[in-house]
C-alpha positions in Angstrom: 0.0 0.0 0.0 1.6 3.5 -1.2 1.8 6.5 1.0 -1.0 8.4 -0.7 -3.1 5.1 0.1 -2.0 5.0 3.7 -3.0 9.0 4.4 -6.2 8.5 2.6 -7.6 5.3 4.7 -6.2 7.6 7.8 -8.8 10.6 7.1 -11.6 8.1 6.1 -11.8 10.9 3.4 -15.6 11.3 1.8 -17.1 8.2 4.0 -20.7 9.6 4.0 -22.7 6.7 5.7 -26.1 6.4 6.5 -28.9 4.0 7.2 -31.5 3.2 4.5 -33.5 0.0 3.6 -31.9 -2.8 2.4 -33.0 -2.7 -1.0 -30.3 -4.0 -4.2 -26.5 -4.0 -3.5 -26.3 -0.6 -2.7 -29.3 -1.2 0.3 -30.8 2.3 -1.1 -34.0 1.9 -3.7 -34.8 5.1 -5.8 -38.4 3.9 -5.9 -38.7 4.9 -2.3 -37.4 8.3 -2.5 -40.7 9.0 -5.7 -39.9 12.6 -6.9 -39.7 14.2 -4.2 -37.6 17.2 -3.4 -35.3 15.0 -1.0 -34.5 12.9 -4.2 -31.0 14.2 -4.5 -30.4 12.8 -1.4 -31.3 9.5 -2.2 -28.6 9.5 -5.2 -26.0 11.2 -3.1 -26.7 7.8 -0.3 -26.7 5.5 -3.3 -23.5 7.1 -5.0 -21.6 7.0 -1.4 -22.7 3.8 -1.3 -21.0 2.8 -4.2 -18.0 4.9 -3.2 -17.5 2.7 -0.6 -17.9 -0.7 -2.6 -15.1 1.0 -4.6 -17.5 0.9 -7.7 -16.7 4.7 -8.7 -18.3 5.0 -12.1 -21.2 4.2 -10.4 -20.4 7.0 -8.0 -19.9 9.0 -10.1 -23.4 8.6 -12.2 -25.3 8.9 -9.2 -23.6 12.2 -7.7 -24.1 13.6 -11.1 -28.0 12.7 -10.8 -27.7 14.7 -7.6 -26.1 17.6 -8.8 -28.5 17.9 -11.5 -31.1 18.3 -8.7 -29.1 20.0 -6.1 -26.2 21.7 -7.6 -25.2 24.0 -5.0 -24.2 21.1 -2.5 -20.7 21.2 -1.3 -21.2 17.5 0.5 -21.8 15.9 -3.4 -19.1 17.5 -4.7 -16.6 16.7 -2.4 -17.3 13.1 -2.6 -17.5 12.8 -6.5 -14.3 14.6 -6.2 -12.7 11.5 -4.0 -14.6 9.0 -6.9 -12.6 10.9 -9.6 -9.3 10.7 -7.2 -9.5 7.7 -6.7 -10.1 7.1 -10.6 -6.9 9.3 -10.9 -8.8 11.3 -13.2 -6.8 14.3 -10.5 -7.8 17.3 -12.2 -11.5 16.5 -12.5 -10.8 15.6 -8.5 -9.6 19.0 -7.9 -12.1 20.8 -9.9 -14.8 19.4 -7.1 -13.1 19.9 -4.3 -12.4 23.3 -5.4 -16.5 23.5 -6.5 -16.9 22.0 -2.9 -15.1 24.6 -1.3 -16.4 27.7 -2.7 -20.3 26.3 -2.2 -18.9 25.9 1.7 -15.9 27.6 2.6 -16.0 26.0 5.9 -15.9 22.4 4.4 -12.1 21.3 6.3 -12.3 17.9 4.5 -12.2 19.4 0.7 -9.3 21.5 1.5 -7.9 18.3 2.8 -8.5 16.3 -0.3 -7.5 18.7 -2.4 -4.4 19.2 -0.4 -4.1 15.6 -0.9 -3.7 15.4 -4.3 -1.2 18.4 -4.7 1.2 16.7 -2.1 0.8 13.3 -4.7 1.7 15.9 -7.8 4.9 17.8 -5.8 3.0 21.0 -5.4 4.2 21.1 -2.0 2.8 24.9 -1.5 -0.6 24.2 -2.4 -0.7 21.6 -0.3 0.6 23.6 2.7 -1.8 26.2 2.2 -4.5 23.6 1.5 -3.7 21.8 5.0 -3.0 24.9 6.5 -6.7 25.9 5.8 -8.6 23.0 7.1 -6.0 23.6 10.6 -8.1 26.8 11.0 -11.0 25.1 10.6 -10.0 22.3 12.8 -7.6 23.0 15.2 -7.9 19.3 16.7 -7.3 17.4 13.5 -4.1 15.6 14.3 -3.6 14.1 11.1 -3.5 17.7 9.3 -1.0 19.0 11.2 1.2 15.3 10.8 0.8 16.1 6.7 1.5 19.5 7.1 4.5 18.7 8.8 6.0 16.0 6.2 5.3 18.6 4.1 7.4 21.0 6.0 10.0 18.6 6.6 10.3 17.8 2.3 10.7 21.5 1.8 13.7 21.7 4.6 12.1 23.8 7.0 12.4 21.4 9.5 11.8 23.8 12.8 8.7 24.6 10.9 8.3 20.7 10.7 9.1 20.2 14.1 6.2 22.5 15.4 3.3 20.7 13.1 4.9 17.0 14.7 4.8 19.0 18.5 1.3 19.7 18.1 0.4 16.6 16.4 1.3 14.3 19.7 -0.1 16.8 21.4 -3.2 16.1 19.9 -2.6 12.4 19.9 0.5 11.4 21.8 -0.3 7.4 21.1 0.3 7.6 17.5 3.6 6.6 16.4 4.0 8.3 13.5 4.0 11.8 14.2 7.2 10.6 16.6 8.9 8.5 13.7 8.3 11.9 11.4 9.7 14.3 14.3 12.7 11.7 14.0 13.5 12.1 11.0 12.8 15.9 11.0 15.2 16.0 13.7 18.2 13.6 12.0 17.7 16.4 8.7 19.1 18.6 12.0 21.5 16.7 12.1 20.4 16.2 16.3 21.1 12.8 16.6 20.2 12.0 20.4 16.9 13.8 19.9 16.1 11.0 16.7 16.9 8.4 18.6 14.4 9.1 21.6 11.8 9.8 19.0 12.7 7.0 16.8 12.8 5.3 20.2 9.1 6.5 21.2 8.1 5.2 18.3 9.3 1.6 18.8 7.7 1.7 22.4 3.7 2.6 20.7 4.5 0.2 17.9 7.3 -2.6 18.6 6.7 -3.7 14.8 8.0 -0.3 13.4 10.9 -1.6 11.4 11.0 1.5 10.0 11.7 3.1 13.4 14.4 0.7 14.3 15.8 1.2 10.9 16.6 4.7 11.3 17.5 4.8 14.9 20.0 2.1 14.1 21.1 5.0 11.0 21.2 7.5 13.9 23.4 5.4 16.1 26.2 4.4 13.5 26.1 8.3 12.7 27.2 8.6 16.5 29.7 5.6 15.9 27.6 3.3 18.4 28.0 0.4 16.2 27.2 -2.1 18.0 23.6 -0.9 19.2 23.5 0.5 15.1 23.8 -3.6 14.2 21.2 -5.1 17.0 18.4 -1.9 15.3 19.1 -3.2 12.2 18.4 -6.7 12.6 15.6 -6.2 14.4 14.5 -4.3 11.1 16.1 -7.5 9.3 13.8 -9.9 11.2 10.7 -7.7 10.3 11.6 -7.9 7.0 13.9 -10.1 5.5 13.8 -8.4 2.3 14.7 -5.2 3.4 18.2 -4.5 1.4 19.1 -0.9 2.9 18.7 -2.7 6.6 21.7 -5.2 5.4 23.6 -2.6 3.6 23.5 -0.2 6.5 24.7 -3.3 8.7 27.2 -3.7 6.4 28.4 -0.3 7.0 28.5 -1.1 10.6 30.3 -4.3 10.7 32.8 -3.0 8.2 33.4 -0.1 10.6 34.4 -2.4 13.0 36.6 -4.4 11.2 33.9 -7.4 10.7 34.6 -7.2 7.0 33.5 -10.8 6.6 30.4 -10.4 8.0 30.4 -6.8 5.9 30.5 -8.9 2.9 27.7 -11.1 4.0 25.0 -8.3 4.4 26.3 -6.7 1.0 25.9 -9.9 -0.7 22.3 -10.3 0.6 21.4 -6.8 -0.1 22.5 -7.7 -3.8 21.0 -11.0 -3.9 17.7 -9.3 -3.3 18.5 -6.3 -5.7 20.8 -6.8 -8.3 20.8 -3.0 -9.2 22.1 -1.9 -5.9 24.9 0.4 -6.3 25.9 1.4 -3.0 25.9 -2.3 -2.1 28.7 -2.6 -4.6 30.2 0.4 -3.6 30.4 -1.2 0.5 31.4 -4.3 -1.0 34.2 -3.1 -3.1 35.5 -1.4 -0.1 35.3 -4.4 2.4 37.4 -6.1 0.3 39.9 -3.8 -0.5 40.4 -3.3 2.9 41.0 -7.3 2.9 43.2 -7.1 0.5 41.3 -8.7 -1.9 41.7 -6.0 -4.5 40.4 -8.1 -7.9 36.9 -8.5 -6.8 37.5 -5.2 -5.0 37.7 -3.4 -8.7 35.0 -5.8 -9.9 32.5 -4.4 -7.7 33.4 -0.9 -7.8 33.2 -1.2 -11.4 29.8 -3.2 -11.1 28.8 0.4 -9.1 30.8 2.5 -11.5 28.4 0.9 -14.2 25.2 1.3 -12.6 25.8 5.0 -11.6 26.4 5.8 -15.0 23.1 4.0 -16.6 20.4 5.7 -17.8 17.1 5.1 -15.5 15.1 1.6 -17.7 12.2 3.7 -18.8 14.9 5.7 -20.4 16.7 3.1 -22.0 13.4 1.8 -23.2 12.3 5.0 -25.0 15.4 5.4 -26.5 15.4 1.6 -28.1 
């Protein structure tokens, strides 16, 4: 699951829900509703309802019906804006939320969608200003202030980052992630001690966080503490066995303590697993160098050599 998919389960963003009879697959008949002037309401229910099988060209038909019937509803076209997002059909998504937000300035959750989808297409200041509005409009909403604050952190204004994570567990002090993001806000400082408590706060909400232990085993080898560097990395190694940085970065540990057997070990698995991995080589080719094994030595710094200088694939495809 990506990122964008992650954040958007976390804000439940659009989830309309309601109770109606249990009539068809969608449990909403339009025969009920006659022709009413509450009829819009019955497509929005149906189309939400859809939305939330995941069936968005359904969605989307049935929001339309509603707009044709109520078209100054900011609800409807918020949530056909999430049916077209998640179509990726982004520009459409946009124009609704932006539709949504100008029916109903106050509506927080379009300026969060909409937010959303400039943070997916690097437009890291519309998306600040985007989160930034629907803070003002709820000042509790921890998960705003968590975006806001990667988004902060991207741009390099990590003090700025720093504050969005403060408030964040603030709001919600039992959620790890606003810790692991302080972490890394705070390694980008350079403040080494202060990522490894949050990395560390992190681990103690969620001991599964491999991506936690990870990084506080980065921040440790960048103090030299080796040794408590290896035992974060393979417990990141034992949450996932395919994770090739994890055995690379050991690499860089046990090399930097002279293990340059057991160097070569993680590098090889960090190759086995990807083949392309350059700075795997690069470890590799110095592990045995400093072993004195100087022909595979240049054989893997050339292997790195030659991947550093290779176009990207979807390059080299185009170009064929």
């Amino acid at each position: 699951m990506s990122f964008f998919q992650r954040l958007r389960d976390k804000f439940s963003r659009g989830k309309q829900r309601g109770v109606a009879p249990d009539d068809g697959p969608t449990g909403i008949a339009l025969a009920h509703a006659g022709a009413g002037p509450n009829l819009w309401v019955t497509y929005f229910m149906r189309g939400n309802a859809f939305k939330d099988e995941g069936d968005y060209d359904r969605a989307i038909e049935n929001y339309d019906q509603a707009l044709k019937l109520k078209p100054d509803s900011a609800p409807v076209f918020n949530n056909r804006g999430y049916a077209y997002e998640s179509k990726r059909q982004y520009d459409r998504a946009i124009a609704d939320y932006t539709q949504a937000i100008t029916l109903d300035p106050t509506t927080a959750l379009a300026f969060i969608n909409r937010g959303h989808i400039h943070f997916g297409r690097g437009e890291y200041d519309r998306a600040i200003e985007d989160y930034s509005e629907a803070i003002k409009l709820d000042p509790n909403d921890f998960h705003a202030f968590r975006i806001r604050g990667i988004l902060y952190r991207i741009k390099k204004q990590n003090d700025r980052a720093i504050e969005d994570f403060d408030q964040a567990i603030k709001l919600n002090p039992d959620e790890a992630d606003a810790f692991r993001e302080r972490g890394f806000a705070h390694a980008n400082k350079g403040d080494h001690d202060r990522t490894i408590a949050d990395f560390s706060e992190a681990i103690r909400i969620d001991p599964n966080d491999l991506v936690a232990y990870h990084n506080r085993g980065v921040a440790h080898a960048n103090k030299g503490e080796h040794e408590r560097a290896i035992e974060d990395y393979s417990r990141a190694i034992a949450l996932d066995p395919e994770l090739t940085s994890a055995f690379k970065d050991r690499g860089d540990s046990y090399r930097a303590q002279g293990q340059y057997d057991r160097a070569i070990e993680d590098y090889g698995e960090a190759i086995r697993i990807d083949p392309e991995y350059a700075e795997a080589f690069e470890g590799r080719s110095v592990a045995y160098r400093l072993k004195g094994d100087h022909d595979r030595a240049t054989a893997d710094s050339n292997e790195a050599k030659r991947m550093n200088s290779t176009p990207p694939s979807w390059l080299r495809e185009d170009d064929k």
